[in-house]
N, C-alpha and C positions, 0 to 999 in steps of 0.2 A: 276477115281473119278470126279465128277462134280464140276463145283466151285460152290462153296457159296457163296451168294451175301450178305446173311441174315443168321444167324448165328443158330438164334433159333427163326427160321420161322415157326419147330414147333408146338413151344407155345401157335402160334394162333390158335389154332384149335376150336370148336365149337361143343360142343356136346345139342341135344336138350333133355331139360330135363321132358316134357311130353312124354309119351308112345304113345298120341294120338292126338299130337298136326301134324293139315293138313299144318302149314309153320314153316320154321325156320330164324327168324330174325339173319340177320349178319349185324347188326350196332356195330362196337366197333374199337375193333384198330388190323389195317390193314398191312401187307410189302407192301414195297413202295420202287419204283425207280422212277425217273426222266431217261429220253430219248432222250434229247435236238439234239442228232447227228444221231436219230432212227437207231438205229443198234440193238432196241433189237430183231426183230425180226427174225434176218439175224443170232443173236448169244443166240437163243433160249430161250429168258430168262421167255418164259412160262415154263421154265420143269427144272428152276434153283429155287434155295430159295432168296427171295428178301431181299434187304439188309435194307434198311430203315422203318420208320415206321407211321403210320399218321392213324385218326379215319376218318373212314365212317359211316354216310353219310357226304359232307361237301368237300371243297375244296382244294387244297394243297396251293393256294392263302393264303388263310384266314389261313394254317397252319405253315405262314412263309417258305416254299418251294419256289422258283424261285429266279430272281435275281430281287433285290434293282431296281425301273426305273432310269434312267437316260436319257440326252439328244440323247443316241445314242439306245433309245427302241425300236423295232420294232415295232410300235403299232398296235390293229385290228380296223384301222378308215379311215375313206378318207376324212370327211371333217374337217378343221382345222389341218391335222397334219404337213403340212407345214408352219405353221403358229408357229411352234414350235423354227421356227428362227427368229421369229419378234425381233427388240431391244428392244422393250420395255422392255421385258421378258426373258431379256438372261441371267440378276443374279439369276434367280430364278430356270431357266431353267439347266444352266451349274453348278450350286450350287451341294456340294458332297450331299447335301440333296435336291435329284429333287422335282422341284414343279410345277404340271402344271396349268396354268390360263385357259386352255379349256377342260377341265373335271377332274370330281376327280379321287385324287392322289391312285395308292393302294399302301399297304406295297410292294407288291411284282409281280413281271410279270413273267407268261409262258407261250411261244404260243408251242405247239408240242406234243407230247408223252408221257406217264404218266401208270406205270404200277402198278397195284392194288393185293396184295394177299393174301390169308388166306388159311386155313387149315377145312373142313368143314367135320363132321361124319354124315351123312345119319343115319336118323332114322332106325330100323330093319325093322320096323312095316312100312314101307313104303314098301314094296315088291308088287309087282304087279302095283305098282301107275305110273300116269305119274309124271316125277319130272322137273318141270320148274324154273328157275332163271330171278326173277322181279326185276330192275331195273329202280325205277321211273323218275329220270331227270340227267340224266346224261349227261354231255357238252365235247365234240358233240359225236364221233364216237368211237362205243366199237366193240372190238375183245375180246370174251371171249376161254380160254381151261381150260379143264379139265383135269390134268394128262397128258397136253402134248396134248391132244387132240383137235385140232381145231372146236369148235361147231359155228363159223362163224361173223358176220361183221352187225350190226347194222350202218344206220343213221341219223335215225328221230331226228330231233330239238325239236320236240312239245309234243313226249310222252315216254312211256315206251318202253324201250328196253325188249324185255322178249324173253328169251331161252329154248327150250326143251330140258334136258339134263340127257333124260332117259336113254339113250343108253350106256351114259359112269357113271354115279352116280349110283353104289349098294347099296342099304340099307343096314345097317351095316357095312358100312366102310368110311371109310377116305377119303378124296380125297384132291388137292390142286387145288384151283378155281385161275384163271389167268384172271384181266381184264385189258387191254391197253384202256386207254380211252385218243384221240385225239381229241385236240380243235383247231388245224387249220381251214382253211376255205376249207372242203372235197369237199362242193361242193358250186359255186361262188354264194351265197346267197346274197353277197353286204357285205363289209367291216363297212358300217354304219347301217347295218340292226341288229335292236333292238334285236335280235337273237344273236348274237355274238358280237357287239360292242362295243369296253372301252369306248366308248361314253355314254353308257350307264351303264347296269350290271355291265358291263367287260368281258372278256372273258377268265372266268375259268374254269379252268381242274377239275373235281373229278364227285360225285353221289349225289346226292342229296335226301331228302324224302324215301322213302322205300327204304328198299334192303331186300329181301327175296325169300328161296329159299321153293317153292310151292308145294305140293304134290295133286292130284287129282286123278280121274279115266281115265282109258287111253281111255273111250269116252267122248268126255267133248264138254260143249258149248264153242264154239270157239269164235262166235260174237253174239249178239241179238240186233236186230233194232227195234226200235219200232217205227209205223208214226201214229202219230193220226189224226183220222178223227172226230171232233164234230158233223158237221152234220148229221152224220149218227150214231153218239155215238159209236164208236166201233177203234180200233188199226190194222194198218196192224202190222204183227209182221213176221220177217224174221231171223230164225235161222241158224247159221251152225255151223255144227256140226264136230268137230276134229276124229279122229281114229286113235289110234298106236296102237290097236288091232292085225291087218295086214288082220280081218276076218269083212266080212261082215253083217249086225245084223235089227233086226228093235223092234219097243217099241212102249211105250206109253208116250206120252209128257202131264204132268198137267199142268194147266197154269189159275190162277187168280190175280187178281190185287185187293189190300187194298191202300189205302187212307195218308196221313198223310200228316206235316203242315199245317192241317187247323184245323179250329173249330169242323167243322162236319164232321163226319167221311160218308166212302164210301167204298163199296166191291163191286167185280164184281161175279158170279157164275164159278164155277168152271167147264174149258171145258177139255175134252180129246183131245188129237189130234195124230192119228197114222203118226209114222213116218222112216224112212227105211235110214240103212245108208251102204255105200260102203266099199271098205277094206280102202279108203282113207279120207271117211265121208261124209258128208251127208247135207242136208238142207232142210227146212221146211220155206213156207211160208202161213201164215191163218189168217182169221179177230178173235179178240177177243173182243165182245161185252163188253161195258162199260156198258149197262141198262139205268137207267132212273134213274137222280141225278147226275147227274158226276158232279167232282169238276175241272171248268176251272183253267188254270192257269196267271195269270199275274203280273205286279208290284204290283196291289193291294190287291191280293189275290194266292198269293202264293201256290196255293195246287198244291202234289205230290203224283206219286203213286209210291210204287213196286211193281213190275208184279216178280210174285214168281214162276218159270217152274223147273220142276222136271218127268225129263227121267227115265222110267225103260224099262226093256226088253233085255232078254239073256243075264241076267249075270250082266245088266250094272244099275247103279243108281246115276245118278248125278243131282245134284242143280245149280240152277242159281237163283240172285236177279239182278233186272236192277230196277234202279229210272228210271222216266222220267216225262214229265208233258203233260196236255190236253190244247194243245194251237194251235190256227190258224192264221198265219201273212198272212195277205190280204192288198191289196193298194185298194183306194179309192179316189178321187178327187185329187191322186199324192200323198195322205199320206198315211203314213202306218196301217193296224188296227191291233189289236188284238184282237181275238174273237168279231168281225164285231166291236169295236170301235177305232174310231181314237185313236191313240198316235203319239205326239212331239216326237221325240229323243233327250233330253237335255244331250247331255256327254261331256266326254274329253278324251282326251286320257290315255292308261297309255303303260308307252315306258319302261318298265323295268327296271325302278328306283329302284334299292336297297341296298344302302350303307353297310348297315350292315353286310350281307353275299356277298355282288357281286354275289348273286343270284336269283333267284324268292321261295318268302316261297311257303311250300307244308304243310301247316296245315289250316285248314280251318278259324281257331279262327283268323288268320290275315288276310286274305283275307273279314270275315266279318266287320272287323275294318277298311278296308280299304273301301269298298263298304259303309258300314255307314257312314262316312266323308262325300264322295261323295254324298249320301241320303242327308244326313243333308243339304248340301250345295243346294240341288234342284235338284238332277242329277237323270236320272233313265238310263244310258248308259256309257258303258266304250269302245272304239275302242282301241285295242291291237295293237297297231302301228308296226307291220312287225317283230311281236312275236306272238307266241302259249302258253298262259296259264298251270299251271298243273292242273290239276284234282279239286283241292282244291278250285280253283276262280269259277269252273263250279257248283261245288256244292255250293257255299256260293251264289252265283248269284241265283241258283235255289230259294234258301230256302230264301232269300230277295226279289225277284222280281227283279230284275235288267237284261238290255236286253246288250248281248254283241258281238260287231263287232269281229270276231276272224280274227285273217292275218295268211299267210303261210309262215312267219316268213324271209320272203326276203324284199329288197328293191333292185333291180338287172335289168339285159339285160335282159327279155325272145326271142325266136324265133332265137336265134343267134348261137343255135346246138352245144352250151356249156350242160358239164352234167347239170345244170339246169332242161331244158327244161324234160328230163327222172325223174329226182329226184321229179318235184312239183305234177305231176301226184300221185307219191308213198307218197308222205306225206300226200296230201287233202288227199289221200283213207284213209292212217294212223290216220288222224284226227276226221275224220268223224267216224270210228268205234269205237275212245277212246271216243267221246264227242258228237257224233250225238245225244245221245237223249237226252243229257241237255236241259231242253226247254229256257234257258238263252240262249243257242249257236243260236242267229239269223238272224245272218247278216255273210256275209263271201267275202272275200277280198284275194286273191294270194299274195298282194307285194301294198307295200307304193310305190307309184308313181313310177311304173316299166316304166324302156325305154326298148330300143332293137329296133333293123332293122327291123323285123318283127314282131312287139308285138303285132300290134293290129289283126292279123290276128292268132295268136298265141296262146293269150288269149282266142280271143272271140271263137275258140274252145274247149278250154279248158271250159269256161262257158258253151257252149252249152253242155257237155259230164255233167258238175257235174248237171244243173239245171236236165238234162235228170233220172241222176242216183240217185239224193236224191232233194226233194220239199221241207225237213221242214225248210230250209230259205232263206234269198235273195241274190244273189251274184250279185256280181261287178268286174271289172274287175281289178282295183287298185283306192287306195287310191289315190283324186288329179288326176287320170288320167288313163287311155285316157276314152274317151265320144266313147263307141262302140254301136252298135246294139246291141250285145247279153247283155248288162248293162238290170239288172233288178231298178238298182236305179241307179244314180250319186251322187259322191262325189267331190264338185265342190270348185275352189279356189275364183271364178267370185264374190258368195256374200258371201264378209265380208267386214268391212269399207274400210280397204284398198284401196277396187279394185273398190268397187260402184263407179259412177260420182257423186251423190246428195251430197252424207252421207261422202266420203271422209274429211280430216280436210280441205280442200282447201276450202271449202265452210263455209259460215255460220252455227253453231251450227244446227240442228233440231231435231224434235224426229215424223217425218210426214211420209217419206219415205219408204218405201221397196225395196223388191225383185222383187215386184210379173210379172215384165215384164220376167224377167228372167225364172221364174219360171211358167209362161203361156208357154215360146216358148218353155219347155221342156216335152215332154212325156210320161216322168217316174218319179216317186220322185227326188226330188233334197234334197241334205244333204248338210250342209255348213264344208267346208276342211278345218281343222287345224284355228276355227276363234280366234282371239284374238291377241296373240304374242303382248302383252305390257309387255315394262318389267316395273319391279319397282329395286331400287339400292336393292342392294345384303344386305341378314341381316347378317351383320358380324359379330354380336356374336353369329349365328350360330355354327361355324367352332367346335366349344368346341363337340355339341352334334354329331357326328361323332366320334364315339367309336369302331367301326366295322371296316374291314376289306381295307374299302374304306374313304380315309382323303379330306376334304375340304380344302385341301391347296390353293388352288385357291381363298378363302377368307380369309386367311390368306395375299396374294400376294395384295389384295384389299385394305386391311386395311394398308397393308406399304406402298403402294402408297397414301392411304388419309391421314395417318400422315407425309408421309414427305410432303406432300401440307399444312400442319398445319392443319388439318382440321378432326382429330381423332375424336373429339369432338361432332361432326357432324351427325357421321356414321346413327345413332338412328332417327336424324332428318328427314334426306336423305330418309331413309326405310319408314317412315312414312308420309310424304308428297310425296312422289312416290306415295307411297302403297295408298293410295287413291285417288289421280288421276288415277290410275290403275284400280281400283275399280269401278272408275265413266268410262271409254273406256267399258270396261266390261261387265256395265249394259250396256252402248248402242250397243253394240256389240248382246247381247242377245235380248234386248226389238227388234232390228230391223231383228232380225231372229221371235221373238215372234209374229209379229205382220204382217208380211208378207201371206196374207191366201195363203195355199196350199202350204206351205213351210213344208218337213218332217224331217229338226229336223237340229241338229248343234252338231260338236266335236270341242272342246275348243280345245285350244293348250295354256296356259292349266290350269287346278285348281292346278297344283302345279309346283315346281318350275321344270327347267331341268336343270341339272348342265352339261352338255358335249356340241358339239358344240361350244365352245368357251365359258361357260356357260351364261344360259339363264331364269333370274328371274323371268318368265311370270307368275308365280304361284300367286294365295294368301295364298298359305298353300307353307311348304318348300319343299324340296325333299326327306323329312321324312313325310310327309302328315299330317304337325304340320303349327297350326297357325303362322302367324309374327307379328297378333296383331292388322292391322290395321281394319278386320272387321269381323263380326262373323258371324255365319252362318246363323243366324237370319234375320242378317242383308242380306245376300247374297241369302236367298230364298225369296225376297220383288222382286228382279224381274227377276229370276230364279228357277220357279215352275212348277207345273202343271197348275194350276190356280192365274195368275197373270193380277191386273187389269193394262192398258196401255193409255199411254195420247198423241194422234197424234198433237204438237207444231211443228207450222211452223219455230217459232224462238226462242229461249229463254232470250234476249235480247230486252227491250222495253220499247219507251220514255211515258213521262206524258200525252200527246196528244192523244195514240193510248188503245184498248182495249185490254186486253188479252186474248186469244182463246185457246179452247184445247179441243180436241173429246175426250170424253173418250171410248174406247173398254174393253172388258175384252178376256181374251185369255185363254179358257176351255178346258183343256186336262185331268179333272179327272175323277173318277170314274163312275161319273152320270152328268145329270141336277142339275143343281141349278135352284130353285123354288123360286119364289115369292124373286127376289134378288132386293137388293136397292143398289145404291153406294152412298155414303156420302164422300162428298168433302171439303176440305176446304183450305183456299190458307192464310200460314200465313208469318208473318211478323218473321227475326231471333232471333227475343225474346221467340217466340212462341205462341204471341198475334196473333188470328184471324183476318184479313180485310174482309174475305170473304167465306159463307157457303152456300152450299146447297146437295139436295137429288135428284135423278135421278132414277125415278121407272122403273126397266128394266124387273121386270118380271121372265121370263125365261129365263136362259144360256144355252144351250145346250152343251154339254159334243161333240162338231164338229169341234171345234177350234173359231174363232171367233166372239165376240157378239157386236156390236154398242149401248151404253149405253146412249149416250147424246152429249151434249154441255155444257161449261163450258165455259161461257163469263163474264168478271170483266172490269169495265173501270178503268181507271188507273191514272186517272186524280187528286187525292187525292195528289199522292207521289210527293212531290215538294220538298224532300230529295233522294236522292240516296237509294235505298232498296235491298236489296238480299231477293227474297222472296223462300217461299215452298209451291209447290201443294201436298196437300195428299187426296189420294184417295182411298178407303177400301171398300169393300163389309161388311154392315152392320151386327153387328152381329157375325162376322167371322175373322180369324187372319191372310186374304187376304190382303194387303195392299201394297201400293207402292208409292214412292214420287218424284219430282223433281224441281231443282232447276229454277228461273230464277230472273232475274235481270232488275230492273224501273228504269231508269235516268230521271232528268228532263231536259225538253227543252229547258229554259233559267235557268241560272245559275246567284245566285246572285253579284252584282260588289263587286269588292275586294276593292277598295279604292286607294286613292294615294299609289303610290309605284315605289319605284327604284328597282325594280327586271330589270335584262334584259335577256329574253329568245332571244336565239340564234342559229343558226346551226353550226355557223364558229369557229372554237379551236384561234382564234387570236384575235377577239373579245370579247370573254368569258376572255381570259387570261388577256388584257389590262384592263378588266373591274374591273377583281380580285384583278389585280396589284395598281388599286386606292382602295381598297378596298370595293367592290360592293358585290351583290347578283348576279348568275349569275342562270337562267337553260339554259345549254347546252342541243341541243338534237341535236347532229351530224346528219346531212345529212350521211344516212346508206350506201349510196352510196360511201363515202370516208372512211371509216372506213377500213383499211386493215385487217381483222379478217376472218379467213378462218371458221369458226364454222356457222353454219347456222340458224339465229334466229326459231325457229317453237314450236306451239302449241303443235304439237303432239309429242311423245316422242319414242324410239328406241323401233325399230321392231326387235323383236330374241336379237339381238347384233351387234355389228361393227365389230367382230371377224369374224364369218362366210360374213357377208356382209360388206365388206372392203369398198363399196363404198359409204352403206348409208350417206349422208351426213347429218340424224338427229342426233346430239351428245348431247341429254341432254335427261333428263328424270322431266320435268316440274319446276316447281319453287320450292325454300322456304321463304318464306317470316314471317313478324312479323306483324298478324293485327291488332296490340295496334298500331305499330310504329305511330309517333304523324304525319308523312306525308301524313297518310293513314286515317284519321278518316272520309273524304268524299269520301273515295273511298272503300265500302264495299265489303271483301274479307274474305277467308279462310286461312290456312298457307299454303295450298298449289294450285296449277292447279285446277280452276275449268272452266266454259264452258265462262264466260264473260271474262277469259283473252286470250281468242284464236287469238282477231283482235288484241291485244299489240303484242304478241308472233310473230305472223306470219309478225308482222313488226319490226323485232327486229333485233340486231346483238351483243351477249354475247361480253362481253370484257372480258380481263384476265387480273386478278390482282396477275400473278404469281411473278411480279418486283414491285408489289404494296407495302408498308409498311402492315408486318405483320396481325397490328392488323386494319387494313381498313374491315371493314364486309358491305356490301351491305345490302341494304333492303330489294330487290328483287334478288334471288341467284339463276338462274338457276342452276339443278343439272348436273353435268357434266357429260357425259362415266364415269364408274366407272374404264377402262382400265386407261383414264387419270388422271381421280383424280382433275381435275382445277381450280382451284377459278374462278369462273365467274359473274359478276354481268348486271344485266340491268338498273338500278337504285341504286344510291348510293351517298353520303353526304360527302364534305371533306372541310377544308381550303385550300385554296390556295395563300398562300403570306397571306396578312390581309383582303381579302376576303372570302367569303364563297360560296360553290358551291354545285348546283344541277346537275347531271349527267346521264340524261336521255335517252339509247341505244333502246329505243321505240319508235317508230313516232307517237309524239302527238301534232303533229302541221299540220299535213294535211288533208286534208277532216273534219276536227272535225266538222263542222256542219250535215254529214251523217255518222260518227261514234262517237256516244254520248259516248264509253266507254272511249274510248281517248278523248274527252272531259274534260270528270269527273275526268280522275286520274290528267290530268293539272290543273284543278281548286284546286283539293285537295293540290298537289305539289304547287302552287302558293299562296294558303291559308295559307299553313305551311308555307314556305317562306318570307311572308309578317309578320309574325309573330317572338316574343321573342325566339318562342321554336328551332327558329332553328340555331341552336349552334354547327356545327360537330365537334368532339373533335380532326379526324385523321388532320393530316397535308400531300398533296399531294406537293411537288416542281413541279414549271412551267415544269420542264423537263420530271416528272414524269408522269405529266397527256398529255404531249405530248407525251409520248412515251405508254401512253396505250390507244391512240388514232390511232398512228399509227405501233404500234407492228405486227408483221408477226407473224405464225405460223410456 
């Protein structure tokens, strides 16, 4: 007698209750074993009853199966999981409730074996059919039997697993279906590749999306290709044909195409096409005229067809519908077209974020929620960062217009004669037959920044075989990397601020600059890699909307570290003055891809947040693709569009003496020309009173990328206050519009009066001055300051997690712009582009020994790993003195930097003044000691 694993394994059984129904859905509840020491297959447990019990489709993850993580998990990740023993994090870490700070938490972890069963009755009426079992996204590797019978070994990452399992399924009887489905790493794809990563997803065991088991004719269409040609109006179309016949046959193939997602409808005439198939099958390849009217397809116009084929002959009658769309991607001047016009590539990435299930949804209604986020925000591209989409993103992409980079779900060695190099060949084929004729699928990528001994030689075979064997899109060889010959485009890391010389924060604010040297001395489209990576502090009441499968403990871990800094309080602040300094890197990040001619397009890293790697807030949306509040999408399509006007400033920074300049361009990626276009300007004052207006007759835009609209000159000579001003600039008429900041100091400042203030750099003189009871501004000499924290404008790239060495540790300022210090020195409450020359001469102090309630005026934000009080500016008693404490040099050069000028004068004006009265009390000791405190 056998043992029983499952008692009444029976029960599951499935009878289908149409007489004439061609599939039988088996989603419901499943036997189930777990496999942790894989011996099931050594102790036969396909041809046992299983003992446990769990629903399919869906995860054993998410069904509370596996074990609780803890510090000793075996995780599926490479980067950060040594960092699992950092101190900082080792209550959180070794806690009997693990909690990780570099990616989110799940209820539960499995890497291994996983066995699936039921009990299924074959229709009667199914007799003669072929009978296959569909298996849409199952993670990773399935072994399926039937009754004991081995029907074999599936291991595609990116689509359907599907079995022919005529041989052993009789109609009218029972059977017991066996699936093992393994989510180890079968084949070495890279431990951090968005494919399998707890960096990401996660890396769960079960099925996802369909499961159904298929009934057809045992001659069936196996694949249909469709390649469209516009210019000749017509489809290649390439059939093959299946056969479990055993007998050799031939027919008549019909074959027309209807129209749909558009306005206007379109059909093609209906053609015959004789066709002959073997005992093993068969294929057909023939043009099928489209006529005269076809409906192209793009972001703007969306139209799709189904091509409807329908085989008869001896004996045999079978159906096919394939979607696909009439689209041509062409380069031109190094950008890309579509149906002969340019298009930008404006995207971001998406890396398989999914909290909720630790999986990727297969229903389309989410996929277009997500895709419309992305629209709304100004995006018409999504790069799948070293993941394969299911089915569901390819149709929502279709029916919105959306163009998308697909990857072959590694980030790995190639050329190193690991299974790899066998495996990538069998999946692009896989990929391309489940998804080729989405006419979204347009761009295509192997592996996120693949190395290896041999890669480049590796690859660029491997491109030369796919450009040879399918044209309808562009390949590359990896994301980031390498620059090979056979690259049909680049995806480069070289332009984003970062890496630029001009545009870096080392330099002066601008907005004049490009690419375009860069992108002359390249030969093929250049795409910008991964731009952006600004974080903003973590929204910590997040953590709550995390309901699923996957927990934001890691904001959890953030928030106990800002309340025990006293600084709970805060958190809200933090998110919101980041988040729009964020905001402003962002647009410049975009306007200087926008504006660059012959640059074809840019992937964010990212529009929304990443929580693995150490997590990584670069988002303005979370890692639920939910706002944080700081700006709307309204706001975020002003200059990330298609059609976005642009202002080339040298500086945004400028005294009373000098004029202010600004070229205006416009940057046309839409649908057409714009005709008879005017831009109206105007440059106002932060009230939102007008200084200065006018109109700029430009005429024509061409729909080529970019158009020179004018000159935009104002003298400046007026502002003999301090001014924060705004350029706004709008195509007339139209809801084009874009703004930006800059800032008018004057050149002489008026005299303050008699006064006992004494500004100082030396802490001994400051202190004797106190100790009489004086005025003092200190602005230490930065140079003595022992403070390991490094003053800077710019704020953290990714995180300090993954890059342990960045020595940027803050994420811009917050400040109060009522504060009465502040009234000559016009600011926002957070980073904007005139504090960059304070910043970059700075050195945070930590008021972690400080009294409690000491708050600066000026608060850089700190690593949110540290949580630190830091201030650059702040107010205290000292003895029966009173003091200013200024960690900015604004005593040097002030005559060729007017910003540091201006905030002295205002600090010195407040100073000489009743109002200034700090209520904290510092001891001589204590301000010495956070002058000279270590890290």
């Amino acid at each position: 007698m056998k043992r029983t694993l499952f008692a009444v394994g029976c029960a599951l059984s499935l009878v289908v209750g149409s007489a004439h129904a061609a599939s039988v859905n088996l989603s419901g509840r499943w036997a189930f074993a777990l496999d942790a020491n894989d011996v099931g297959i050594a102790r036969t447990w396909f041809d046992q009853a299983l003992a446990g019990s769990i629903r399919l489709p869906g995860s054993l993850q998410e069904q509370g199966y596996g074990a609780k993580p803890s510090a000793k998990t075996e995780w599926t990740s490479g980067i950060g999981t040594a960092l699992l023993g950092d101190p900082r994090f080792a209550e959180y870490v070794q806690a009997e409730d693990f909690m990780s700070p570099f990616w989110l938490t799940p209820d539960r972890h499995y890497v291994g074996a996983a066995w699936y069963q039921r009990q299924v009755t074959v229709p009667a009426d199914w007799k003669g059919k072929r009978i296959a079992l569909f298996l849409e996204r199952p993670h990773w590797q399935t072994t399926v039997w039937v009754d004991g019978h081995n029907m074999g070994t599936r291991d595609g990452l990116g689509m359907v697993h599907e079995y022919d399992l005529t041989a052993v399924c009789e109609p009218g009887h029972t059977h017991r279906l066996t699936i093992r489905v393994d989510n180890r790493e079968v084949v070495p794809v890279g431990k951090d590749a968005h494919s399998i990563s707890d960096q990401t997803q996660s890396n769960w065991n079960g099925i996802a999306g369909r499961l159904e088991l298929r009934a057809g004719p045992k001659v069936w269409f196996d694949d249909v290709q469709i390649h469209p040609n516009l210019g000749d109006s017509q489809v290649r179309v390439v059939v093959q044909l299946g056969n479990g016949t055993g007998v050799a046959g031939s027919g008549l193939l019909r074959v027309h195409a209807t129209s749909y997602q558009s306005e206007s409808q379109h059909s093609t005439d209906l053609q015959t096409v004789p066709v002959e198939w073997s005992e093993q099958g068969g294929q057909a390849t023939f043009a099928h005229s489209m006529g005269s009217g076809l409906l192209a397809w793009d972001e703007y116009s969306p139209a799709l067809y189904r091509l409807e084929l329908e085989l008869v002959g001896d004996g045999v009658e079978a159906q096919k519908t394939v979607s696909f769309g009439m689209r041509e991607l062409g380069i031109q001047d190094k950008q890309f077209t579509i149906n002969g016009r340019k298009i930008f590539l404006r995207g971001t990435l998406e890396c398989c974020i999914f909290p909720q299930h630790g999986y990727p949804p297969t229903d389309v209604g989410e996929w277009k929620r997500i895709i419309g986020i992305a629209k709304a925000h100004g995006l018409n591209h999504f790069r799948f960062h070293s993941w394969c989409p299911p089915e569901a993103a390819y149709v929502a992409a279709d029916e919105m217009g959306f163009y998308l980079q697909v990857e072959g779900s590694c980030w790995a060695a190639f050329g190193d004669g690991t299974a790899l190099d066998t495996w990538i060949y069998a999946e692009i084929d896989r990929m391309i037959r489940a998804y080729g004729n989405h006419p979204s699928f347009c761009f295509f990528s192997p592996s996120n920044e693949p190395s290896g001994r041999n890669r480049d030689r590796f690859l660029g075979e491997l491109l030369t075989t796919l450009k040879a064997k399918d044209d309808r899109r562009f390949y590359v060889a990896g994301a980031g990397w390498p620059q090979i010959p056979e690259n049909q485009y680049s995806i480069e890391q070289a332009v984003r601020l970062q890496r630029w010389p001009t545009l870096r924060f080392d330099r002066s604010a601008q907005t004049f600059d490009d690419y375009r040297s860069h992108v002359e001395a390249r030969p093929i489209p250049v795409v910008g890699h991964e731009i952006g990576q600004w974080c903003a502090y973590p929204d910590l009441a997040e953590e709550n909307q995390y309901r699923g499968v996957l927990k934001a403990k890691n904001m959890a871990i953030f928030r106990d570290k800002l309340d025990k800094a006293g600084m709970g309080h805060l958190a809200h602040d933090f998110l919101m003055a980041s988040g729009k300094f964020q905001t402003l890197l962002y647009k410049q990040e975009i306007e200087a891809a926008l504006r660059t001619p012959g640059f074809a397009g840019f992937a964010l890293l990212d529009l929304h947040d990443f929580p693995g790697q150490g997590t990584a807030p670069v988002g303005v949306l979370n890692a639920l693709w939910q706002s944080k509040g700081y700006v709307t999408p309204e706001q975020y399509r002003r200059f990330c569009n298609d059609i976005v006007p642009l202002a080339r400033m040298k500086k945004r920074v400028f005294t009373s003496d000098e004029t202010f300049e600004a070229l205006i361009e416009v940057a046309n990626y839409g649908p057409s020309d714009l005709t008879d276009a005017v831009i109206q300007w105007t440059l106002r004052k932060a009230t939102g009173r007008s200084v200065a207006e006018g109109r700029l007759g430009v005429g024509r835009i061409a729909n080529q990328g970019l158009t020179r609209a004018g000159q935009v000159s104002v003298p400046l000579a007026a502002f003999q206050k301090a001014a924060k001003l705004n350029l706004d600039v709008r195509l007339q008429g139209t809801s084009w519009a874009n703004d930006w900041d800059i800032w008018v100091y004057p050149v002489r400042l008026p005299q303050l009066g008699a006064s006992d203030i004494v500004v100082t750099q030396d802490a001994a003189t400051a202190l004797e001055r106190l100790q009489a009871g004086g005025r003092v501004l200190l602005v230490p000499d930065l140079r003595t300051l022992n403070v390991r924290t490094q003053g800077t404008f710019r704020p953290i790239f990714w995180n300090r997690i993954t890059f342990p060495k960045n020595v940027v540790h803050t994420l811009g300022i917050l400040c109060d712009p009522d504060h009465p210090a502040l009234p000559e020195f016009p600011t926002d409450f957070h980073s904007n582009w005139q504090w960059q020359d304070l910043l970059d001469r700075s050195k945070p102090l930590v008021l972690s020994d400080a009294p409690s309630d000491l708050w600066p005026i000026v608060q850089p934000i700190d690593d949110w790993n540290d949580a630190r009080k830091l201030a650059v500016l702040l107010e205290a008693r000292v003895g029966s003195g009173r003091l200013m404490l200024c960690a900015m040099d604004i005593l040097t050069d002030v005559d060729t930097r007017p910003v540091a000028r201006q905030l002295r004068y205002s600090l010195l004006r407040y100073m000489n003044s009743d109002r200034f009265s700090p209520r904290v009390e510092l001891s001589p000791d204590q301000l010495r000691s956070l002058l000279q405190q270590g890290e």
